[in-house]
C-alpha positions in Angstrom: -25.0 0.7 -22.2 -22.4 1.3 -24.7 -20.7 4.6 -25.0 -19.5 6.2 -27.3 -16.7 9.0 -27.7 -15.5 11.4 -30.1 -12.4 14.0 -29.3 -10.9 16.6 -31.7 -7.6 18.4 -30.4 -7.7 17.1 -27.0 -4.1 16.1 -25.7 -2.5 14.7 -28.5 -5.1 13.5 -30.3 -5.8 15.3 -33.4 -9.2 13.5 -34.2 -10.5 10.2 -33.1 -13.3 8.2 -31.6 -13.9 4.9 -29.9 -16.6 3.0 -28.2 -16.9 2.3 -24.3 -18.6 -0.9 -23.2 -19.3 -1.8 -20.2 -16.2 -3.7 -18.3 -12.8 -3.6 -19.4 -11.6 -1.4 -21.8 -7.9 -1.9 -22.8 -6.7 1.5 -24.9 -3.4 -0.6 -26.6 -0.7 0.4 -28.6 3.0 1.9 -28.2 4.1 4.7 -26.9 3.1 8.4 -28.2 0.2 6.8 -30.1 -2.9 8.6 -28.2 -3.2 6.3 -25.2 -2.9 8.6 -22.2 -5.1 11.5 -24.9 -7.9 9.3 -25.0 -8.1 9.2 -21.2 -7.9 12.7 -21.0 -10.3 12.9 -23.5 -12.6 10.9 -21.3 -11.9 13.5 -17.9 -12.8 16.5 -20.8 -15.9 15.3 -21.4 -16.4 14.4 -17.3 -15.2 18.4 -16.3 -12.0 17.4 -14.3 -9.6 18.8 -17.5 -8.8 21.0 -20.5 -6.1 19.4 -22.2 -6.4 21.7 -25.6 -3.5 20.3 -28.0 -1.1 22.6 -27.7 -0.7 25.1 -31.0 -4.4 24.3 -31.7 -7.4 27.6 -30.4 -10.2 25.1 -30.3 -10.9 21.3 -29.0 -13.9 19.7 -28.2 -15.1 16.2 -26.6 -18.6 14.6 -27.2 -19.7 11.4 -24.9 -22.5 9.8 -26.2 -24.4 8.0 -23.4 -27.4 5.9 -23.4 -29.2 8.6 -21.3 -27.5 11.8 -23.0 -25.1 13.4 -25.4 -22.8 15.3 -23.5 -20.6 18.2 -25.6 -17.3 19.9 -23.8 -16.3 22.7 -26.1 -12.3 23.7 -25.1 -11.0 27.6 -26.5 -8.0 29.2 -25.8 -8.0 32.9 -25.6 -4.9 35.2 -25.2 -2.9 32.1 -23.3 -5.5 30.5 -21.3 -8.4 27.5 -21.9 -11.4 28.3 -21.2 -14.1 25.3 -21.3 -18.3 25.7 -22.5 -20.7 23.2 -22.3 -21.8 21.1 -19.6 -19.7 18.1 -18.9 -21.1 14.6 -17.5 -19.6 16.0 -13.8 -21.4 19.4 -12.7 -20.8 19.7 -9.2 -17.1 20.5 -7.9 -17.5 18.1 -5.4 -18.3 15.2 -7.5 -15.4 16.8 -9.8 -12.6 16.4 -7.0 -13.8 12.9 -5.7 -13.5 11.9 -9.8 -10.0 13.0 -10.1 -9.0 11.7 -6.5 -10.5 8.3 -6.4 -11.1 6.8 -10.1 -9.0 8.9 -12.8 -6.0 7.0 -11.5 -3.8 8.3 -14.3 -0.2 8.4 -13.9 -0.4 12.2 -12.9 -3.4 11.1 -9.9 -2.3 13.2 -6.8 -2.7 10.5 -4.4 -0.5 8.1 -6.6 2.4 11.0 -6.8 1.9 11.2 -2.8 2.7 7.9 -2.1 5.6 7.6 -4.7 7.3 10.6 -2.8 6.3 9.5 0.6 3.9 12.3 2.0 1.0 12.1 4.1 -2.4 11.4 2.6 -4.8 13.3 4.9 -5.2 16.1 2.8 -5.6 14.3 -0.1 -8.2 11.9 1.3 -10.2 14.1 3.4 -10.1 16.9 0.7 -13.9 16.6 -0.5 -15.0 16.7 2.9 -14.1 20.6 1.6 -16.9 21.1 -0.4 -19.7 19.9 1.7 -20.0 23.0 4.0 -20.7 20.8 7.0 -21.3 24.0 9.4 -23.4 25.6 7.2 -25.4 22.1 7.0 -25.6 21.8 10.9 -26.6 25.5 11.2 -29.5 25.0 9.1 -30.5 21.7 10.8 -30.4 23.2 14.0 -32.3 26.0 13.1 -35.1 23.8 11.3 -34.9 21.3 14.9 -35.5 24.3 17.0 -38.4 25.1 15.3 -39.9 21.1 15.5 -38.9 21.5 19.2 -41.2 24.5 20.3 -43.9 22.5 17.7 -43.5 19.3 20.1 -43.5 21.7 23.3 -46.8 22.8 22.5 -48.4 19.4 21.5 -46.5 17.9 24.6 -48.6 20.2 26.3 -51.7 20.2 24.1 -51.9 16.1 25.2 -51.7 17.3 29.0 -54.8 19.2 28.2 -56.9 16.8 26.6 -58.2 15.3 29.3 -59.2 18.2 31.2 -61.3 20.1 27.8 -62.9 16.7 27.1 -64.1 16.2 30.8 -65.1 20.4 30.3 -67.3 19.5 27.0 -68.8 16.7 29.1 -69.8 19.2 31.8 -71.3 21.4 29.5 -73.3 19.0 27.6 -74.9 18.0 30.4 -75.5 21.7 31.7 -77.2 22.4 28.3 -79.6 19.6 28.6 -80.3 19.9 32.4 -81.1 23.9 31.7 -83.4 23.3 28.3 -85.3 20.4 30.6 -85.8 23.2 33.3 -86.9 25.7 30.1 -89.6 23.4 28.7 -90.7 22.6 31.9 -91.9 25.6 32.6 -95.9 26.7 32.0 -95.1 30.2 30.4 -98.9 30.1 28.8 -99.6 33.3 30.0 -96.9 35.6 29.6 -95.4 36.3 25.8 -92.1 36.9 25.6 -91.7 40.8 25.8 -89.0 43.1 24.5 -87.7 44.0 27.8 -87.2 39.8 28.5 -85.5 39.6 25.1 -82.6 42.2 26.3 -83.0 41.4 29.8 -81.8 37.9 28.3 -79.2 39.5 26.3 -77.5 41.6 29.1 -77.2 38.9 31.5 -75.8 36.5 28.7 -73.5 39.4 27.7 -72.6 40.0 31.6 -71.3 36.0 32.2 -69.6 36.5 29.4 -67.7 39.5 29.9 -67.3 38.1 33.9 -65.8 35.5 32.2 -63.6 37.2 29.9 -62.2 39.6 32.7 -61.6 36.6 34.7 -59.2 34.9 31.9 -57.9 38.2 31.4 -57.0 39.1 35.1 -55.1 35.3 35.3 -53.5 36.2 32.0 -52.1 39.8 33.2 -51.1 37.7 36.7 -49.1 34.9 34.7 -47.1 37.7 32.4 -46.2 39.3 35.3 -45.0 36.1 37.1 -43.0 35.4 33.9 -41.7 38.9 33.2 -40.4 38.8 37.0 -38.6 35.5 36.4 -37.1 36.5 32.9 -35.8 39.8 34.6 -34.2 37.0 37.6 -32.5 35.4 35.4 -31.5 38.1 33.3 -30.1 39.7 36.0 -28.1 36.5 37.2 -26.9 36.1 34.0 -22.6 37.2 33.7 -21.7 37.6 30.2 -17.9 37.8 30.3 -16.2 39.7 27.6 -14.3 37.6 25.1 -11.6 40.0 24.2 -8.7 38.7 26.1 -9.4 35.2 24.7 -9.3 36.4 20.9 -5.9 38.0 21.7 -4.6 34.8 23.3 -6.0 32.9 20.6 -4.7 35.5 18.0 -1.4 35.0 19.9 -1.7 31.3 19.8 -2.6 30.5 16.2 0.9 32.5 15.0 2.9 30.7 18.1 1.6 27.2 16.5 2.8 28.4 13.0 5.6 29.3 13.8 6.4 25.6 15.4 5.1 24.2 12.9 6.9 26.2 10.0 10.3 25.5 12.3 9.7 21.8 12.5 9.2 21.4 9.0 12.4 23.7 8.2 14.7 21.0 11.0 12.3 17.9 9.7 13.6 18.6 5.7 17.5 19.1 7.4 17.4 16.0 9.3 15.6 13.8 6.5 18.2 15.0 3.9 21.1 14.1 6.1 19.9 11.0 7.2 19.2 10.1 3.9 23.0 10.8 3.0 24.4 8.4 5.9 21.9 5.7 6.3 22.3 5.2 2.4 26.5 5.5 2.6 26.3 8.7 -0.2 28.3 11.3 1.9 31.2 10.9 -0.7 28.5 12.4 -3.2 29.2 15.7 -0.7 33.0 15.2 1.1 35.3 13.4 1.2 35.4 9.9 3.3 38.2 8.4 4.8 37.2 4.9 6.2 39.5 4.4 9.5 39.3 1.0 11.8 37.2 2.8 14.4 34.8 5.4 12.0 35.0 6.5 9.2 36.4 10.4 9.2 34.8 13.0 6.9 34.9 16.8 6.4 31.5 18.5 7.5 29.7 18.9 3.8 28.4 22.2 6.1 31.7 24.4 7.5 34.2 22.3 6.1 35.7 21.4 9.2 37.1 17.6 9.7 35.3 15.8 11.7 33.7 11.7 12.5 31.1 10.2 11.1 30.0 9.3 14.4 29.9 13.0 15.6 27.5 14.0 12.9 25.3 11.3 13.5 25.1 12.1 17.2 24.5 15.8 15.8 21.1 14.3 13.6 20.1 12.4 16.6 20.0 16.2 18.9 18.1 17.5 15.9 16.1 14.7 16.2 15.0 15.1 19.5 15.0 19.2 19.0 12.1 18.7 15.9 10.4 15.9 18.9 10.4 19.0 21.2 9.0 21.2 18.8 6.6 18.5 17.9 5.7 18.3 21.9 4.9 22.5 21.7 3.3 22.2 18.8 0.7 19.5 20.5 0.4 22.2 23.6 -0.8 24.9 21.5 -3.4 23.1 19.7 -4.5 22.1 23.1 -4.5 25.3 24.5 -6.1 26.7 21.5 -9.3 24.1 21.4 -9.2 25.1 25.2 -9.4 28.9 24.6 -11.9 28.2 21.5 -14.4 26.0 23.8 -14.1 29.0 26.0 -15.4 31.9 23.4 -18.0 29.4 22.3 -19.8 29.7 25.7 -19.3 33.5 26.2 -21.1 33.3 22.6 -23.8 31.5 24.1 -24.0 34.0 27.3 -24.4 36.7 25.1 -27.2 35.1 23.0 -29.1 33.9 26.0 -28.6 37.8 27.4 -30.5 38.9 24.1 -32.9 36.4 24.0 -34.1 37.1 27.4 -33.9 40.9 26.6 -36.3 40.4 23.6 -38.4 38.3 25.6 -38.6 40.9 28.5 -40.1 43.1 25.9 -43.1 41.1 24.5 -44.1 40.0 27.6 -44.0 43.8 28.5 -46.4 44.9 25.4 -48.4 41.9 25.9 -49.2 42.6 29.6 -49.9 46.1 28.6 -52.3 45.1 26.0 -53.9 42.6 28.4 -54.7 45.4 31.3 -55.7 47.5 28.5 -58.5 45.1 27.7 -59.1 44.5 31.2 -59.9 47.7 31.9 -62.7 48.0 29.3 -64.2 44.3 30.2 -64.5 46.4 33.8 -65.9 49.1 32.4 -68.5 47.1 30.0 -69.3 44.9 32.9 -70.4 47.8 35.1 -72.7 49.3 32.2 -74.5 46.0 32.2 -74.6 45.6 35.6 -76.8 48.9 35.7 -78.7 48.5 33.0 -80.0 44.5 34.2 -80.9 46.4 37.0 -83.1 48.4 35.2 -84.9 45.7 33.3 -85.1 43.2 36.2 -87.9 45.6 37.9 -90.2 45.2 34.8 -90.6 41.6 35.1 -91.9 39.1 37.5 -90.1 36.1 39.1 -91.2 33.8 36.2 -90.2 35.7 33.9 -86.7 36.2 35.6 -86.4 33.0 35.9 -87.3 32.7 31.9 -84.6 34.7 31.1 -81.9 33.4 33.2 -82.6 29.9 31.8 -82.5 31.2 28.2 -79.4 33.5 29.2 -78.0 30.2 30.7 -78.5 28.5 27.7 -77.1 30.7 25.7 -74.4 31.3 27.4 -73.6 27.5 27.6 -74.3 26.6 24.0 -71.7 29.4 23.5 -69.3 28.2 26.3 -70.0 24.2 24.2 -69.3 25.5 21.1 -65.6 27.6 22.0 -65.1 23.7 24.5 -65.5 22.1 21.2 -63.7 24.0 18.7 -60.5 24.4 21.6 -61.1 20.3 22.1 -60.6 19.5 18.7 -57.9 21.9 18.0 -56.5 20.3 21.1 -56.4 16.6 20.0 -55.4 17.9 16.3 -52.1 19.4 17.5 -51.7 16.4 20.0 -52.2 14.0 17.5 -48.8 15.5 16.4 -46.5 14.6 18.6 -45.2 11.1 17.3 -44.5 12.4 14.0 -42.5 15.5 15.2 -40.6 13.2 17.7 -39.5 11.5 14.5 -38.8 14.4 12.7 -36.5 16.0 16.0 -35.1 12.2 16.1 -34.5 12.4 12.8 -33.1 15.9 12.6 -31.3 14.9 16.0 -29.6 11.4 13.9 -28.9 14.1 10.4 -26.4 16.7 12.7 -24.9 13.9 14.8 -24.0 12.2 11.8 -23.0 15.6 10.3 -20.6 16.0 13.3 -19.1 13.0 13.1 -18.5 12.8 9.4 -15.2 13.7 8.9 -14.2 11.2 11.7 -16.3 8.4 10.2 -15.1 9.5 6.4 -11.3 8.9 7.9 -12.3 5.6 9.4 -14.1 4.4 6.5 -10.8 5.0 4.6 -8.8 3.6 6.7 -10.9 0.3 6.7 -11.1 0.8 2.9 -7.7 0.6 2.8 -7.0 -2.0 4.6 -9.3 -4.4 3.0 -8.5 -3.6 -0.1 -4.7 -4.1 0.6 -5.7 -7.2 1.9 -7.6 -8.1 -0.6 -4.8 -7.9 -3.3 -1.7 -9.0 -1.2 -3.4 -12.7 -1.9 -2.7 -12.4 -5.1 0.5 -10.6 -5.5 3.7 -11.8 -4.5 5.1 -8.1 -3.0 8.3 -7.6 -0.6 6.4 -6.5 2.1 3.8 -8.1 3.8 1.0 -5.7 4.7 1.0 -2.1 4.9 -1.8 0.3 6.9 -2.4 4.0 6.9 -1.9 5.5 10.5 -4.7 7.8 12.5 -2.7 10.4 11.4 -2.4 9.3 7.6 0.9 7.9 7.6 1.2 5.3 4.9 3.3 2.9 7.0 5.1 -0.6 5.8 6.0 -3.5 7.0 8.6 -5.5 5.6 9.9 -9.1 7.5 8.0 -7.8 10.8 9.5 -4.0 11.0 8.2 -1.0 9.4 9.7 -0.3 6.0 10.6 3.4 4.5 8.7 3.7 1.1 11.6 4.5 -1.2 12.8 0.7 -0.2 10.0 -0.7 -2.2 9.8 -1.5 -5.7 8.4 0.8 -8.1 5.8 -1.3 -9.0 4.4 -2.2 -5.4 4.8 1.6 -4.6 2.3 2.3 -7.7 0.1 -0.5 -6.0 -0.3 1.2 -2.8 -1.0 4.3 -4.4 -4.1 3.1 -6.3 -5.0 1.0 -2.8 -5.0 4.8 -0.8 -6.8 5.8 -4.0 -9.6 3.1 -3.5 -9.9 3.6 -0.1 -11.1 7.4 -1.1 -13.0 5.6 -3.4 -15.1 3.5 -1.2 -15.3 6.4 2.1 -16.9 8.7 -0.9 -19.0 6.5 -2.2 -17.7 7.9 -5.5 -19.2 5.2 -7.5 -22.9 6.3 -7.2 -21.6 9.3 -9.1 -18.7 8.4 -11.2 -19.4 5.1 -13.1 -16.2 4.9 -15.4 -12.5 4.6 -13.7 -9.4 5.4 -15.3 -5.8 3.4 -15.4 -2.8 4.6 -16.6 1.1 4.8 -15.9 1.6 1.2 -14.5 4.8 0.3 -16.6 6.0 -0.8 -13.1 3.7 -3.8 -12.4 4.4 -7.0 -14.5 1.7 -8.3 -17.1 0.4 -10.9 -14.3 0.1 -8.7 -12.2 -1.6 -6.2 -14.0 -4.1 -8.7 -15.1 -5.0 -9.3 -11.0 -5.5 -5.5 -10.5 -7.3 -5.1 -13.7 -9.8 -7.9 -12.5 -10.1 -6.5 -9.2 -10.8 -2.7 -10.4 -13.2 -4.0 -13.1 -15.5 -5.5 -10.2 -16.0 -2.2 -8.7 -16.8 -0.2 -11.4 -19.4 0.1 -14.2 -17.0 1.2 -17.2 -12.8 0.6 -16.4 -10.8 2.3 -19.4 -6.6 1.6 -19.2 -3.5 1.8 -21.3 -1.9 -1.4 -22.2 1.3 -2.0 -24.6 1.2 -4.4 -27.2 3.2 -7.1 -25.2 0.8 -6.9 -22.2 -1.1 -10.4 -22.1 -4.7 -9.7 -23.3 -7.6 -8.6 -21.2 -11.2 -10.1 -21.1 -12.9 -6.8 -22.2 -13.3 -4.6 -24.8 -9.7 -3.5 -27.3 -9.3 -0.4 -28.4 -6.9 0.6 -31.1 -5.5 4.1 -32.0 -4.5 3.0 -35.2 -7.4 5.0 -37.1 -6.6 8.0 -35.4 -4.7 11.5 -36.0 -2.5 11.8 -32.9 0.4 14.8 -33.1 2.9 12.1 -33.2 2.0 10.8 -36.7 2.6 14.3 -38.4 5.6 15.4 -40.3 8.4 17.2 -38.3 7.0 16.6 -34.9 8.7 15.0 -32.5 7.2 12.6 -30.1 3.6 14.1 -28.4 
């Protein structure tokens, strides 16, 4: 279970190695001594970075697992890293949920996010990215199609049990009536002559080919029914054409940017000078003169004099101008899923139109085919109509009665051996059906949740969040006393019952509520099925205490937790790691710090 590590030239670590156990492992020492390196040396060796020291052409990091030896070669060429080998991580996807959700170094996207205030969406939802949903539910669909018309048919294979076991049943007792009626028969006297043998034949032939043209003439008479009803419905089908809607859509999409790229320009405008008055910095841009009734300043924009008052009553119209444009920009989107919805179902007017098209023409070669073989069934069945009556003038009644039996019995052993065969096939394919009504519930259950998963991957994050906030705000004494992220991914505070603005917080409790949003990835992803090591760096904000509650509470959720620690932090109940044995580029001669 222990690992072991080994960088060269990765970040500023010149050479050095260290083993990972299982737990807590502290990385401690002051500043520029390798601490941060050695966690980049660990997401080297895990694909999600190439942190060649700079000045240096070649790096390399080698993870020694129990299962493995893993060996990420880093070269620079003309400029640029380039990385060979493959590192513990393959998959991109497992890559971005990695550096997302446990590599919660100090340079972790979601932490930055949350210390500047911006909304997490993106950041949470962004391996939902690289799991081609669509593509996922198009193949599903395609492969529950195919189950379907396999269930149609033993749906309709069951209906027709019954009826080709009651038909075996009739011909069984047929056989045995006719071979009674054979043996009963004194035929001492008369041999069995040539001209009985083919009379025997013919007439066997003859029910057989009566029979045929029979199933052939209700054949031709049920393609035609259903090429007459395809051509119905093909003909009542209206496929509209979808150009109009493309253009409006077209039209749409660059009306909704434009809103949006507008209420961001008036959104950055009204938060900058907001932030100026609600903080009491417009002397940092004008001058202020405080008067009994408002304080008088000159516009930091055209100069002019004017009241504090005014310009606040100015933020306030801009306020409600960027709510407007928020209002359009909800109208678009609805008018675009409206318009979307709407070229979805001329699609599926057009692929109906083709499929009924293509159906048309099989029926068409298949009923031609069938009169074609109905026409020489006729044609056979007249030959041996003329011909039996040839041969039935050459024997006597005994003997015709001979060779109908035998032709009888022929026939029917025939008939009882196709009734057998198409009975078993029969209860074969219906014996089906329950297992490919679990395969379509299955493949029904795998796109429903594929549908849903983006939905169900926000509210899983959401409740992540929220738990795991919960969890911790027992044990920390923060200014605020709970905090949640909104539908729309808001990070939202509340502090003595009213919502809080981030930048009021303390540094440290900002940095907590980064690596909560982090967790709450952490748990919607399921990332530690794949990732079994988290990373902790960059929490100079949080006091020793309590940066002994979040190490316990991290260290419970992860197979291997590897941080940064000073020398003053209060000692951890895990495995220490000390630099002290290593080359870092701080220790060299007439470098500065690395």
């Amino acid at each position: 279970m222990t690992w072991h590590l080994s960088l060269e030239n990765i970040a500023g670590i010149r050479q050095g190695d260290a083993h990972i156990e299982p737990g807590v492992n502290a990385v401690r020492a002051s500043n520029w001594q390798g601490k941060s390196s050695f966690l980049a040396g660990i997401k080297t060796a895990f694909g999600t970075a190439m942190p060649l020291t700079e000045g240096q052409s070649t790096g390399q990091a080698v993870l020694q697992t129990d299962d493995e030896e893993i060996t990420v070669e880093l070269e620079r060429t003309n400029g640029s890293v380039s990385r060979s080998g493959q590192p513990y991580l393959v998959d991109e996807y497992d890559q971005i949920c990695a550096e997302l959700f446990a590599f919660l170094d100090e340079d972790n996207d979601i932490r930055q996010a949350v210390r500047i205030g911006e909304n997490l969406e993106a950041l949470l939802t962004r391996p939902l990215g690289f799991e081609n949903i669509d593509e996922q539910i198009a193949d599903l669909q395609t492969e529950r199609e195919q189950v379907e018309r396999e269930l149609e048919r033993a749906d309709q294979a069951a209906e027709r049990l019954p009826q080709h076991q009651q038909r075996v049943t009739s011909l069984e007792e047929d056989l045995e009536e006719l071979r009674a009626e054979r043996d009963a028969i004194d035929d001492d006297s008369a041999g069995e002559s040539d001209a009985r043998d083919e009379l025997s034949e013919l007439r066997a032939e003859r029910d057989q080919v009566a029979t045929k043209i029979e199933r052939l003439e209700t054949t031709a008479e049920r393609v035609r029914e259903t090429v007459t009803g395809k051509r119905a419905e093909l003909e009542s089908l209206t496929v509209p054409s979808d150009a109009d809607v493309e253009d409006v859509l077209e039209s749409l999409h660059a009306d909704l940017r434009d809103i949006e790229r507008d209420k961001e320009l008036l959104q950055s405008v009204y938060e900058a000078n907001k932030r100026v008055l609600d903080e009491g910095r417009a002397e940092l841009l004008t001058e202020v003169s405080h008067d009994m009734l408002s304080d008088s300043v000159t516009c930091w924009v055209c100069g002019n004099d004017t009241a504090r008052d005014d310009i606040e009553a100015q933020l306030t119209a801009l306020d409600d101008r960027i709510a407007d444009l928020q209002s359009q920009a909800a109208e678009t989107r609805d008018r675009v899923e409206e318009l979307e919805a709407k070229r979805d179902e001329i699609k599926e007017a057009r692929r109906k139109e083709t499929d009924l098209t293509d159906r048309i023409g099989d029926l068409g070669t298949r009923l031609a085919e069938t009169e074609e073989d109905l026409e020489s069934a006729r044609e056979r069945q007249d030959e041996l109509e003329s011909h039996i009556a040839e041969l039935e003038a050459e024997v006597d009644s005994t003997e015709d009665r001979i060779s109908d039996l035998e032709s009888e019995i022929k026939y029917t052993e025939a008939e009882l051996t196709d009734a057998r065969e198409e009975l078993e096939e029969t209860e074969t394919l219906a014996e089906q059906r329950e297992m490919l009504e679990e395969e379509y519930d299955s493949l029904t259950g795998e796109i429903t949740d594929l549908r849903t998963r983006k939905e169900d991957v926000k509210r899983r994050t959401r409740e992540a969040f929220s738990s795991a906030l919960a969890d911790l705000l027992e044990q920390f004494d923060t200014g605020f006393e709970t905090a949640r992220l909104t539908s729309t991914f808001d990070l939202v505070v509340a502090r003595e019952g009213r919502e809080a603005q981030l930048d009021a917080l303390s540094e440290g409790e900002r940095e907590l509520l980064g690596i909560v949003a982090a967790l709450a990835g952490y748990g919607a992803f399921e990332v530690s099925q794949r990732v079994p090591v988290m990373l902790l760096d960059g929490l100079g904000g949080l006091a020793s205490d309590n940066l002994q509650i979040l190490v316990e509470y991290l260290a419970a959720r992860t197979e291997y937790l590897v941080l940064t620690a000073y020398p003053e932090n209060e000692g951890f109940d895990g495995n220490e790691l000390s630099p002290s044995e290593w080359q870092v580029v701080s220790h060299e001669p007439d470098v500065g710090p690395a």
